[in-house]
C-alpha positions in Angstrom: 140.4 178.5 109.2 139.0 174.9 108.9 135.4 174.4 107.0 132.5 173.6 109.0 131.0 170.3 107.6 128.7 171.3 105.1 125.9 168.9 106.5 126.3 171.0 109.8 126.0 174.0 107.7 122.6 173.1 106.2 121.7 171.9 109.8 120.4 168.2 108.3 121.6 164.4 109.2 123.8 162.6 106.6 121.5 160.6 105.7 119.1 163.4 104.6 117.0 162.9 101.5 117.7 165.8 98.6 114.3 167.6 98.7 115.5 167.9 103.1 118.9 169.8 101.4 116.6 172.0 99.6 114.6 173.0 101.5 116.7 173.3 104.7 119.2 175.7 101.8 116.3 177.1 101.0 115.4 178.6 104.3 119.4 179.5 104.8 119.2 181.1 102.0 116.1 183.6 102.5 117.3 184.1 105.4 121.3 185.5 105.0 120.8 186.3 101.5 122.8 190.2 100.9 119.7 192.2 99.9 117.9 191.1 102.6 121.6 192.2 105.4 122.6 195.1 103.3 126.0 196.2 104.9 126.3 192.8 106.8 129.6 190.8 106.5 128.4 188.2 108.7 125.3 187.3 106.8 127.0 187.0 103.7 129.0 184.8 104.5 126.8 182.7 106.2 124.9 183.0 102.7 128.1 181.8 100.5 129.0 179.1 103.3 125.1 177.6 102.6 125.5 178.4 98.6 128.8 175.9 98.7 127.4 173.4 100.8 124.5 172.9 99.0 126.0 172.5 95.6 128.3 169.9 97.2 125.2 168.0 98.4 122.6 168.4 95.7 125.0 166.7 93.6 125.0 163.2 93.6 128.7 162.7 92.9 130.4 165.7 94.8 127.9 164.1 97.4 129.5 161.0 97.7 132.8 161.9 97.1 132.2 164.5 100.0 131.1 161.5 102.0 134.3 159.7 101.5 137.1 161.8 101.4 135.3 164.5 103.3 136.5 168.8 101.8 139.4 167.2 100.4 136.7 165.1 98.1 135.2 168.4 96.3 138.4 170.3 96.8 139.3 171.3 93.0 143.2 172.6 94.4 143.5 168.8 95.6 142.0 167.6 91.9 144.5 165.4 90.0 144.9 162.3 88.0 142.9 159.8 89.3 142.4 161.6 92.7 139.5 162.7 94.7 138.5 165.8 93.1 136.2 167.1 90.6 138.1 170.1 89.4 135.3 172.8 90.1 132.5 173.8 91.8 130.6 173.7 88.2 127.2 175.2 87.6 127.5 178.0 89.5 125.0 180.0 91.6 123.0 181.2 88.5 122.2 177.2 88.3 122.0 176.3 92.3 119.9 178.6 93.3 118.0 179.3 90.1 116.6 176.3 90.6 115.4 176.9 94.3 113.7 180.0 93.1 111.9 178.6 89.9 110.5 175.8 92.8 109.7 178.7 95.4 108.5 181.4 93.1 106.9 178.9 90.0 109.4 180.0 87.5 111.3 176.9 86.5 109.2 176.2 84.0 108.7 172.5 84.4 105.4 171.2 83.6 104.6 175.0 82.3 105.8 174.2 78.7 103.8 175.7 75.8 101.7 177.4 78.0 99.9 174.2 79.3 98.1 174.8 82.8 95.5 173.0 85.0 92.6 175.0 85.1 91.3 176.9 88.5 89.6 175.5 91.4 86.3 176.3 91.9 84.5 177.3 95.2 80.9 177.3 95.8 78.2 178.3 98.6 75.9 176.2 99.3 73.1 177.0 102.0 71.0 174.1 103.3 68.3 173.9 106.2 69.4 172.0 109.5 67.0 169.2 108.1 68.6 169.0 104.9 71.9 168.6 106.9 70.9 165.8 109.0 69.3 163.5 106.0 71.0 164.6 103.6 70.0 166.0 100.6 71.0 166.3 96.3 70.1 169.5 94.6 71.3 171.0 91.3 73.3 174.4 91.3 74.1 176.4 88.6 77.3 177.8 87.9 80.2 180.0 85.8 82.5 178.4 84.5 85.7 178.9 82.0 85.4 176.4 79.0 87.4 176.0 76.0 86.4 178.1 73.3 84.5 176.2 70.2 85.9 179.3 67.5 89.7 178.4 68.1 89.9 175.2 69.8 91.6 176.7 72.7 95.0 178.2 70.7 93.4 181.8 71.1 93.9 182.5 67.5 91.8 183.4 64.4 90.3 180.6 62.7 93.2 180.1 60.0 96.3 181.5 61.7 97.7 179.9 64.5 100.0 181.6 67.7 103.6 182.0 67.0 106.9 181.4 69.0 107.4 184.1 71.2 110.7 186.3 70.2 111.2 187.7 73.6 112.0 184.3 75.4 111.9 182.1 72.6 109.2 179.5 73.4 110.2 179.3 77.1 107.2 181.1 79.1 110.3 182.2 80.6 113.7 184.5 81.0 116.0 185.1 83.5 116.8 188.6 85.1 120.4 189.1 86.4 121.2 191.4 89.6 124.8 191.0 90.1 125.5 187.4 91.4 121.8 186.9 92.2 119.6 185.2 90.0 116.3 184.2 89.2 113.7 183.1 86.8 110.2 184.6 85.9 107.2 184.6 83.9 107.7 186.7 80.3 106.5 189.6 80.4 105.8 189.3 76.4 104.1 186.1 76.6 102.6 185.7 80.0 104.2 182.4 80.4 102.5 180.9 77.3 105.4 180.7 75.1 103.6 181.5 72.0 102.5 185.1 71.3 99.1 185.8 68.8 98.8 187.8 65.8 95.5 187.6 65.0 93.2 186.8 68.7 90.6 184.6 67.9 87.2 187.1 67.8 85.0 185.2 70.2 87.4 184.8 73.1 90.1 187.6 72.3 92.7 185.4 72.2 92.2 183.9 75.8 91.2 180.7 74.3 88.8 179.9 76.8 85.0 181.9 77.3 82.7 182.2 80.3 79.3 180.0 79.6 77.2 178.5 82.8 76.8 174.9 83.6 73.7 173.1 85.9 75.5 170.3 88.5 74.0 167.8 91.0 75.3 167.8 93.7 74.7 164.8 96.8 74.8 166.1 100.3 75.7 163.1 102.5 74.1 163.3 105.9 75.4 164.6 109.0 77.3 167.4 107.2 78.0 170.2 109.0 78.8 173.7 108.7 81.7 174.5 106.4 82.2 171.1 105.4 83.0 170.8 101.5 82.4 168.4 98.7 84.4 167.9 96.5 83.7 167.3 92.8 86.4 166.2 90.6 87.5 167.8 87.7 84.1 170.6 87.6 86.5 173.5 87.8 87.3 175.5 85.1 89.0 174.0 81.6 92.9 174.1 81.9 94.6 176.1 79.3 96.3 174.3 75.8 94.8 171.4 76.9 95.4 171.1 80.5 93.5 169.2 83.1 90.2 170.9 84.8 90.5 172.1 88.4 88.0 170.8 90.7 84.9 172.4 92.2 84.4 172.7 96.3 80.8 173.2 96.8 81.8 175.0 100.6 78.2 174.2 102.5 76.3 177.0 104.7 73.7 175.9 107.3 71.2 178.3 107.9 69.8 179.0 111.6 67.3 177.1 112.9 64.3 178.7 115.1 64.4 175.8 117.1 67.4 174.0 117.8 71.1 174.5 117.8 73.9 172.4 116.7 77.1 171.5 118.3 78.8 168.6 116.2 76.6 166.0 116.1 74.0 166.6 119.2 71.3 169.3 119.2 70.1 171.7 122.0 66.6 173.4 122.5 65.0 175.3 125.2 62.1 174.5 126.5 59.5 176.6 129.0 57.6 174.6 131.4 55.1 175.7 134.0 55.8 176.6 137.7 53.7 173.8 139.0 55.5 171.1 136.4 58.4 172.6 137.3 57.5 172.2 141.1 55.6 168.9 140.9 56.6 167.1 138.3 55.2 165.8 135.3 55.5 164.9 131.0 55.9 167.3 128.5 56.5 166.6 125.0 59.3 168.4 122.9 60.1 168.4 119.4 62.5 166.6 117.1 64.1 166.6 114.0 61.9 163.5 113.3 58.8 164.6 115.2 58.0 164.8 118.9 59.3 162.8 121.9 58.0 162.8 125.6 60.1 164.0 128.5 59.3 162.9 131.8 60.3 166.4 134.2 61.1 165.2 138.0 59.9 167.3 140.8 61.7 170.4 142.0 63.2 171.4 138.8 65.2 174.3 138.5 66.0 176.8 135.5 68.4 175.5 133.2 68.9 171.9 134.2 69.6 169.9 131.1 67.7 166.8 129.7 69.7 164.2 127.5 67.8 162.3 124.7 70.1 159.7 123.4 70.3 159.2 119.9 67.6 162.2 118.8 70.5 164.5 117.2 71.9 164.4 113.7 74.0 161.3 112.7 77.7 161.3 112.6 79.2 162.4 108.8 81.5 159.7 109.7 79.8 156.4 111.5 76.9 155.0 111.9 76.0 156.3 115.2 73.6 159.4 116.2 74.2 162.4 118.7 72.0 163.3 121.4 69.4 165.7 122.1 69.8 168.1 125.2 66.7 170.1 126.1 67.1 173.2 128.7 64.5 173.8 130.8 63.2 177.3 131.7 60.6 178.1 134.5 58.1 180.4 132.7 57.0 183.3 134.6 52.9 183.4 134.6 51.5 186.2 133.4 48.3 188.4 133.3 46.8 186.7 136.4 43.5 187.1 137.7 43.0 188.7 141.3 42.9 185.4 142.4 45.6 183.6 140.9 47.6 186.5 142.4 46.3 185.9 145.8 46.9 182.4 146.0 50.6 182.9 145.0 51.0 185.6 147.3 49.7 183.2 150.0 52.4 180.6 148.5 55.0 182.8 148.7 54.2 183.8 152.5 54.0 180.1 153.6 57.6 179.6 151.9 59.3 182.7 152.4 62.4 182.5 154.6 62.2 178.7 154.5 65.6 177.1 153.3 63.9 173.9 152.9 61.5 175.2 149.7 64.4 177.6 148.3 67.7 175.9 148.1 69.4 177.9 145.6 68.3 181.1 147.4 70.4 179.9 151.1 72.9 179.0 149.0 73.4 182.7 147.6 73.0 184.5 150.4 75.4 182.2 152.2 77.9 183.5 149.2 77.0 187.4 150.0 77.4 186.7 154.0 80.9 185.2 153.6 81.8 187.7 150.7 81.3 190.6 153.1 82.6 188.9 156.4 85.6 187.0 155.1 87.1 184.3 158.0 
């Protein structure tokens, strides 16, 4: 049975880049690999037809020589003087897909060498009024960090000793377990990665190298931030270990409610009572702003809920230089506590306008609804 080209196998173009062949052998091999199909042929070898072509691709040489000559190019039976072949497979799986698994599962080690790690992110919560949001703002907080201890200089041991080489993987932070033909890397268990193991643990950080301590930050809010936005400040996190670079700090920000408006992006929305008889006859009311009070002109016969835009009274854009808008809804306040006669002269109101379609609208309009709900054509 003729081999399927081992390009079609990893499903990628010839021209594919190397990181595209690992991944895409990556995914194959998640996928078909035996302890995941226990008891299925098929898989397997769908597993070992993605092992072979990957090691054929992810080396530069086979890759080419693949490329030219095609199977009979990495074919070791077709290997001779001067031919086509490389005589071998070489590396075998330990090394293929060792090195897939140290990327996927951090256990190749690279960049991990004596125990040297970028320190943690940080994330704080940061709860600002609507106001402070808009303008923008710079406040101080106050938080816990991880910071290189002053005893031991960060090596975790007793002033006067120093760590050793760990005996279990040798100064690797690493070792390799063996299940049959499968393979992988992880973290010693001795060391916990660090490579080194410690005798005598420094007293004031017990050998952690690093202590908990509290530092004050200022931080600038840039206006027009909105909820669950973050800012970002470089290198604040905590102290890497060994010497390894600080993680950063993400100050997350919280808006708190607002009694009078609500925000939707960048515009703002209020409700606003009026009258009966401004709602009926018109007239200016004023409404309130972030930056004070405006006037709103209210035309005749409005209803309950009708919307009012104000352009350029919201918050201003995080991004930009221009404003959002403020929408004010209306709502026709019912009067209460009435005198005898206030009562009176509504209930002569009401009688002059009851049954009239011309003074309620919205009221035909709804009963129309009801008629031709319970007489459908």
């Amino acid at each position: 049975m003729s081999k399927r080209d081992y390009y079609e196998v990893l499903g990628v173009n010839r021209d594919a880049s190397e990181e595209d062949i690992k991944k895409a052998y990556r995914k194959l091999a998640m996928k078909y690999h035996p302890d995941r199909n226990p008891d299925n042929a098929k898989a397997e070898g769908q597993f070992k037809e993605a092992k072979e072509a990957y090691e054929i691709l992810s080396d530069s040489d086979k890759r080419a020589a693949y490329d030219r000559y095609g199977h009979a190019g990495v074919d070791p039976s077709q290997a001779g003087p001067g031919g086509p072949g490389f005589g071998g497979m070489g590396g075998g799986f330990s090394d293929a897909f060792g090195d897939i698994f140290g990327d996927l599962f951090g256990a190749g080690g690279r960049g991990r060498q004596g125990g040297v790690y970028r320190g943690a992110d940080l994330r704080y919560n940061l709860e600002i009024s609507l106001e402070e949001a808009a303008r923008g703002t710079e406040t101080q907080i106050r938080i816990p960090t991880m910071e290189t201890c002053d005893t031991c200089k960060g090596s975790g041991a007793r002033p006067g000793s120093s760590p050793t080489t760990c005996g279990t993987c040798g100064g690797q932070g690493q070792v390799r377990m063996q299940q049959g033909f499968f393979s992988i890397q992880q973290t010693c268990p001795a060391c916990h990665g660090s490579g080194k193991t410690i005798a005598h643990p420094c007293p004031d950080c017990n050998g952690a190298g690093r202590t908990k301590r509290y530092k004050t930050l200022a931080v600038k809010i840039p206006a027009g931030i909105d909820q669950g936005d973050r800012v970002r400040l470089s290198g604040e996190g905590e102290h890497g270990v060994a010497g390894g670079p600080p993680g950063d700090l993400y100050v997350v920000v919280q808006i708190r409610p607002h009694p009078v408006f609500e925000r939707d992006g960048a515009d703002l929305h209020c409700e606003m009572p009026i009258s009966f008889g401004v709602a009926a006859l018109g007239g200016e009311i004023e409404i309130p702003t972030l930056e004070g009070h405006a006037k709103l002109k209210i035309p005749v016969e409005t209803q309950t809920g009708q919307a009012f835009r104000l352009r350029g009274k919201g918050i201003k854009a995080l991004r930009g230089s221009g404003y959002g808008d403020l929408i004010c809804h209306v709502t026709v306040e019912t009067p209460v506590k009435l005198t005898e006669a206030q009562k009176e002269l509504l209930r002569q109101l009401d009688a002059s306008t009851l049954g009239n379609p011309t003074h309620s609208p919205r009221a035909k309009t709804f009963m129309d609804k009801v008629r031709d709900f319970f007489n459908p054509a």
